[in-house]
Structures are given as structure tokens and as C-alpha cells.
C-alpha positions as CSV (number, residue, x, y, z in Angstrom):
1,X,126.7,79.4,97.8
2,X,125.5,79.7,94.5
3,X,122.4,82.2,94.3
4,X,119.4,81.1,92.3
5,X,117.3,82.8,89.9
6,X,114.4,83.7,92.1
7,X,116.9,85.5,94.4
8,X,118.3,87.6,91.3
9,X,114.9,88.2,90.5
10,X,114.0,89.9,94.1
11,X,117.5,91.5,94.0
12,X,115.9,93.6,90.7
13,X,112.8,94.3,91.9
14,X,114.3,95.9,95.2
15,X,116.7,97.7,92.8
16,X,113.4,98.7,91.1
17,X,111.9,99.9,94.4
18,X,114.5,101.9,95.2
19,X,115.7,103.9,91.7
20,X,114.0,107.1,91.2
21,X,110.5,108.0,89.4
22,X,109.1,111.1,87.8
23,X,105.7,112.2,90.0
24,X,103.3,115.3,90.2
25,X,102.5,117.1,93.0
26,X,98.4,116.8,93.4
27,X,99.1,119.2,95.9
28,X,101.3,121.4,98.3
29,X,103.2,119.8,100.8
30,X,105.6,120.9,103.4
31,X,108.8,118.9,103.6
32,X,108.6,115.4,105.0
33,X,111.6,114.0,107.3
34,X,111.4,109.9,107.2
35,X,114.4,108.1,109.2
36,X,117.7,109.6,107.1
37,X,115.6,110.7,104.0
38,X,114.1,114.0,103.6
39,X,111.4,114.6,100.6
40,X,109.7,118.0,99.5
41,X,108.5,120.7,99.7
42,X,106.2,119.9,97.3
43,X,104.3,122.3,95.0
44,X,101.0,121.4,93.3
45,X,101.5,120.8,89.7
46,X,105.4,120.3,89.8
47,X,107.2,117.3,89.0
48,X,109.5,115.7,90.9
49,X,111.8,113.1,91.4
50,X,111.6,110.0,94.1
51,X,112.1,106.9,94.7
52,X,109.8,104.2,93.9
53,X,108.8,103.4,97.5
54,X,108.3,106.8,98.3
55,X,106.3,108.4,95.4
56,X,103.8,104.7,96.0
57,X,103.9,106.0,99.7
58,X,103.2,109.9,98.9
59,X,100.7,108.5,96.5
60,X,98.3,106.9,98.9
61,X,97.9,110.0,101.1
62,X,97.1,111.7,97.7
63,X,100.4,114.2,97.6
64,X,101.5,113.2,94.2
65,X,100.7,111.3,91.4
66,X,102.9,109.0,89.0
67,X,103.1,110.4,85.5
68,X,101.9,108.1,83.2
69,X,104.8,107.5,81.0
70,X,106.2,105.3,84.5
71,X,103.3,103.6,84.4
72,X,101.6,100.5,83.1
73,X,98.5,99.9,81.9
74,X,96.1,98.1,79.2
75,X,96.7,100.3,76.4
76,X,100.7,99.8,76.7
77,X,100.4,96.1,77.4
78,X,98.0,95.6,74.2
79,X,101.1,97.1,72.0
80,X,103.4,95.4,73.8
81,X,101.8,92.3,73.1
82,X,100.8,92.6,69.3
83,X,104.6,94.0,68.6
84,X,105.6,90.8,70.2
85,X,103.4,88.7,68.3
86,X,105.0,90.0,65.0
87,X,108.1,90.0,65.6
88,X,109.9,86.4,64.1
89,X,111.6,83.8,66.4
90,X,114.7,85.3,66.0
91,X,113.6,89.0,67.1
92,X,113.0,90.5,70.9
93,X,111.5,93.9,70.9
94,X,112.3,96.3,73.2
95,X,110.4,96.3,76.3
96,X,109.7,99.6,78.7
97,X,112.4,99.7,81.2
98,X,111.7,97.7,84.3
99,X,108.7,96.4,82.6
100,X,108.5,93.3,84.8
101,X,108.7,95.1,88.1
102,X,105.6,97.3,86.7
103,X,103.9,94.1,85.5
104,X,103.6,93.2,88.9
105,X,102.2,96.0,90.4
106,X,100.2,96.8,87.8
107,X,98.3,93.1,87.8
108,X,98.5,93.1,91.8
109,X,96.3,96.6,91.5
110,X,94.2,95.6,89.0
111,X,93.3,92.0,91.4
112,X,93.0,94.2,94.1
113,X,90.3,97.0,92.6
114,X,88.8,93.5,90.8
115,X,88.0,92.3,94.6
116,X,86.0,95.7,95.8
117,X,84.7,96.1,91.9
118,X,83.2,93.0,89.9
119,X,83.5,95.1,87.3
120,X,87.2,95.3,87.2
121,X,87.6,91.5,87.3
122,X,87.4,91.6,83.6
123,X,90.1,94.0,83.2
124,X,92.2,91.8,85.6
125,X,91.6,88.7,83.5
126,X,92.3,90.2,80.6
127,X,95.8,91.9,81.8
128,X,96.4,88.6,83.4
129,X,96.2,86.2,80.2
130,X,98.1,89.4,77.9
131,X,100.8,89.2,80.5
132,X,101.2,85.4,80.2
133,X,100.9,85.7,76.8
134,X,103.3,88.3,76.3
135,X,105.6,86.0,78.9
136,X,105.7,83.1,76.8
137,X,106.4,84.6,73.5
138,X,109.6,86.1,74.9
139,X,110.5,82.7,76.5
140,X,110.0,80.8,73.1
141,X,112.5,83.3,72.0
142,X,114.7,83.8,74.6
143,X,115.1,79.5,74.5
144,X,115.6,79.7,70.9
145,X,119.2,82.3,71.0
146,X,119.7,80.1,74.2
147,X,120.1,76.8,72.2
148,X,121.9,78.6,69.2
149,X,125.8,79.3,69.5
150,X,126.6,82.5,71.3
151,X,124.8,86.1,70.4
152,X,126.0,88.8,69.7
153,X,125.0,91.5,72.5
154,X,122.8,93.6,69.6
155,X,120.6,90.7,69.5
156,X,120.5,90.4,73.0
157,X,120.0,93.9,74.4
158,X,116.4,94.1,73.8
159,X,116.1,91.7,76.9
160,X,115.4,92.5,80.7
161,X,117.6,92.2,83.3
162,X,115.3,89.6,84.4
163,X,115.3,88.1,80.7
164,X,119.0,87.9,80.6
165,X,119.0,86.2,84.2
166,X,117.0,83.4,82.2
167,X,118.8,83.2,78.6
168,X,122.7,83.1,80.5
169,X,121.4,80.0,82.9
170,X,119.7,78.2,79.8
171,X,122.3,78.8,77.6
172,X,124.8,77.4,80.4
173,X,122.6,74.8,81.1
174,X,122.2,73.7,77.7
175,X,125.9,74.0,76.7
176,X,126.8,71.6,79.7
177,X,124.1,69.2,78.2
178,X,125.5,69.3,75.4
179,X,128.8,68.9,76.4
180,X,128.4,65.8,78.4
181,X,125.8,64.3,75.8
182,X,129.2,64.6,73.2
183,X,132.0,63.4,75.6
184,X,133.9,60.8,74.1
185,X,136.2,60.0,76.5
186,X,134.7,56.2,78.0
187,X,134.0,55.1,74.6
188,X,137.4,56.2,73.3
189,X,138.9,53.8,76.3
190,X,136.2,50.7,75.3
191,X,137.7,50.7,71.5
192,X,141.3,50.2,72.8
């Protein structure tokens, strides 16, 4: 059974959930026993390290905080998206890591807040059409060294895990058009 690329996408983002995150303590808390994990003490002010599911958890009860650098937010996708606009076909800038994972979130928040705020609902739109914006300039690129011969892996590291999921199955896809669009083999055996 061959898995598709929706699959590999969930497979990432439950990688994401689970890999560890820099948080603050907002405040002091005793150690807390979940089934086979164990987090804290934790000391107001200190940073520590958890797991993505756990720091979101330890968040809504107000125990820590994210720091902001494993965040994302409007400032950060503003840059992301101009960068990306000047950049040339042939050129993928580097994205925060797990920037897709974060995307998510950070848009399901915002629509969220945007339902118990009108307020926010401008924020939301706008994050909304940056994201797609920024989605489609990478995927003009990512076609483009998808339909050219093979890259070299400097021009393709600046892509996700998610973006590289995309580029290997066009790139096979369009090889195996290609392929059978230049097989010669029935019109070879109609000339005999």
C-alpha cells in the first residue's frame, strides 16, 4: 500500500507535536505525573524544555508560556512573505523550521479569537491570504526545479519536509509523463 501525500503530511505534523519546545515558566509548579511522562517542577521565570503537546497543554492552565522565537505570528509572516516575493523563480528561502505545522496553529488561533473578537477577523483575513500567498509562491517554485532535470540538494534544502514531500512526487510524476509521452517503441514496430 502506497501512502499518499496527505498521510505524510499528518505523519510530520505528529512528529511536530511531539518534538520538544523552549517555554517559560509563568509560574511555580510542582511536578506533574501524566500516564508514563513526568514534567516539572517548574520555577517562575525559567525555561524549559517540552514537548509540543505538553507546553500547548501547560499553556492553557497558565503554567508556562511559549517563547516567542517558537512562535508565529504577523510580524514573521510579513518577512516571510516579502523575502519570498523577491527572491527569483529559481530561489527558495529558508523557512523557520516546522513552519507549516506553526502555520496551522497560528491561523486556527487567530479564526478562533476572530469568532469571540470581530476585531480580530481582520487579523485572521489578513494572515489567511499572506499564508496563501506565501503557499503559492513556493509552489510556482517548487514546480519549476520539479520540471527541470535533477537538483542539486543545495538548491533543494531550503525546502520543508512538507515541500520536499511535494517536489519528489511532481518531479516523479512528471518524469514518468515524460517518459511515456517519448516512448518510441509502437511507432518503431509500425515503420518496419
Amino acid at each position: 500500500m502506497q501512502v499518499g501525500v496527505a498521510d505524510r503530511i499528518k505523519a510530520l505534523d505528529f512528529i511536530f507535536e511531539n518534538s520538544p519546545v523552549k517555554v517559560i515558566a509563568n509560574r511555580n509548579c510542582p511536578e506533574i505525573k501524566l500516564a508514563g511522562l513526568t514534567v516539572g517542577p517548574f520555577e517562575e521565570g525559567n525555561e524549559y524544555e517540552v514537548l509540543y503537546w505538553v507546553a500547548r497543554e501547560l499553556e492553557k492552565f497558565g503554567v508556562v508560556r511559549f517563547r516567542s522565537e517558537e512562535l508565529l505570528d504577523s510580524p514573521k509572516l510579513y518577512k516571510i512573505h516579502w523575502k519570498e516575493r523577491v527572491q527569483t523563480a529559481g530561489q527558495v528561502s529558508e523557512l523557520p523550521k516546522d513552519f507549516y505545522p506553526k502555520l496551522r496553529r497560528y491561523i486556527a488561533k487567530l479564526e478562533v479569537e476572530a469568532a469571540k473578537t470581530p476585531e480580530k477577523m481582520r487579523e485572521y483575513e489578513k494572515v489567511k491570504q499572506l499564508a496563501v500567498d506565501i503557499v503559492n509562491l513556493r509552489l510556482k517554485k517548487i514546480i519549476s526545479l520539479a520540471s527541470a532535470p535533477a537538483q542539486a540538494e543545495h538548491i533543494l534544502r531550503n525546502l520543508t519536509a512538507e515541500e520536499r514531500l511535494l517536489y519528489e512526487h511532481i518531479y516523479r510524476l512528471i518524469n514518468k509523463w515524460k517518459n511515456q509521452l517519448l516512448e518510441f517503441e509502437e511507432v518503431k514496430g509500425e515503420e518496419k
